[in-house]
C-alpha positions in Angstrom: -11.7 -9.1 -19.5 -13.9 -10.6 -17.5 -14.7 -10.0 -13.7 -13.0 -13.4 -12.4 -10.0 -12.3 -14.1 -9.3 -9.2 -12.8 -10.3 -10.2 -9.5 -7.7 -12.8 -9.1 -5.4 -10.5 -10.5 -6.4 -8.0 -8.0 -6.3 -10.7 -5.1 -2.7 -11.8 -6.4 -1.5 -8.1 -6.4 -2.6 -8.0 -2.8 -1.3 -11.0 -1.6 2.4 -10.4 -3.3 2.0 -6.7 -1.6 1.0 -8.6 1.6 4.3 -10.9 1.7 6.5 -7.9 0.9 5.2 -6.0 3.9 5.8 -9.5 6.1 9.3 -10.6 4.4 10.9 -7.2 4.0 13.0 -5.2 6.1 13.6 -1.8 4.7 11.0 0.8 5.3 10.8 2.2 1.6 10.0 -1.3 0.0 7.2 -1.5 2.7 5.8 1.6 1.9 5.9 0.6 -1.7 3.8 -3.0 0.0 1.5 -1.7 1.3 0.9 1.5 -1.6 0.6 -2.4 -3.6 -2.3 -3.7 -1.3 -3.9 -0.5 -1.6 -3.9 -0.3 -5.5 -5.0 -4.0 -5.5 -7.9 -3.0 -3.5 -8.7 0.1 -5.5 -8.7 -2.4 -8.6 -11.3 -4.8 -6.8 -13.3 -1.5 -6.2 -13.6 0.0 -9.9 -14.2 -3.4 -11.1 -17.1 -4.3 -8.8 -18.1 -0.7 -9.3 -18.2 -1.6 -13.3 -20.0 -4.9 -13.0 -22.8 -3.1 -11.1 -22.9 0.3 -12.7 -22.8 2.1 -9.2 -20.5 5.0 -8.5 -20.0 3.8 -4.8 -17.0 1.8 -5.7 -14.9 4.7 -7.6 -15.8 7.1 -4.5 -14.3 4.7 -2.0 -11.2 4.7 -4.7 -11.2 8.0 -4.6 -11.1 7.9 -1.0 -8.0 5.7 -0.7 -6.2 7.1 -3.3 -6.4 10.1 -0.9 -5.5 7.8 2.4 -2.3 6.9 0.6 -1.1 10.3 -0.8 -1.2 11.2 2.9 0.4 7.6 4.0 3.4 8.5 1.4 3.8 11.8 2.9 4.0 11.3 6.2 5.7 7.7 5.8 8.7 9.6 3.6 8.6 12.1 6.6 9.6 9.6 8.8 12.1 8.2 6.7 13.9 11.1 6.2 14.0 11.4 9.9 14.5 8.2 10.6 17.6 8.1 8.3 19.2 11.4 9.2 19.1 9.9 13.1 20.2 6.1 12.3 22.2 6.8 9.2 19.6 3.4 7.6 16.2 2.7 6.7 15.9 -0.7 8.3 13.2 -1.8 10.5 15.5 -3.4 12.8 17.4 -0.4 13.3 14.2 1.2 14.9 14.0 -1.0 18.0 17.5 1.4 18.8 15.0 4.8 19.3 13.7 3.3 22.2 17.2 3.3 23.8 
């Protein structure tokens, strides 16, 4: 494959990760957004990494492949606690914790 085409695919993956965290409502398929954007990136990384035989690129993956094991945890955290309070995982239902 050649570097155009994984870019675009990379760029698409982002930009349908992008309009999931804009459209959606429910905090779990955001989460799941925005782990999207972050794999896209992480593809655009390796690959650019590849074309110019440097490391640098996979250490940044590594990097946010780290950032997002922490985002999961702490987002599902907040979930859980969100839900056992609310009794729902929507976003508009959090406007009701400042109350």
């Amino acid at each position: 494959m050649s570097t155009t085409n994984v870019i675009i695919f990379s760029t698409t993956l982002f930009f349908i990760g992008l309009f999931g965290v804009i459209v959606r409502r429910n905090i779990l398929v955001i989460m799941m957004c925005v782990e999207l954007m972050l794999n896209a990136t992480n593809l655009a990384f390796v690959t650019f990494a590849r074309q110019m035989s440097d490391t640098a690129g996979q250490m940044a993956v590594f990097f946010i492949i780290t950032v997002a094991a922490a985002e999961a945890a702490v987002g599902l955290g907040l979930v859980i606690a969100l839900f056992r309070n609310l009794k729902s995982v929507s976003t508009e239902d959090i406007q009701l914790l400042k109350e």
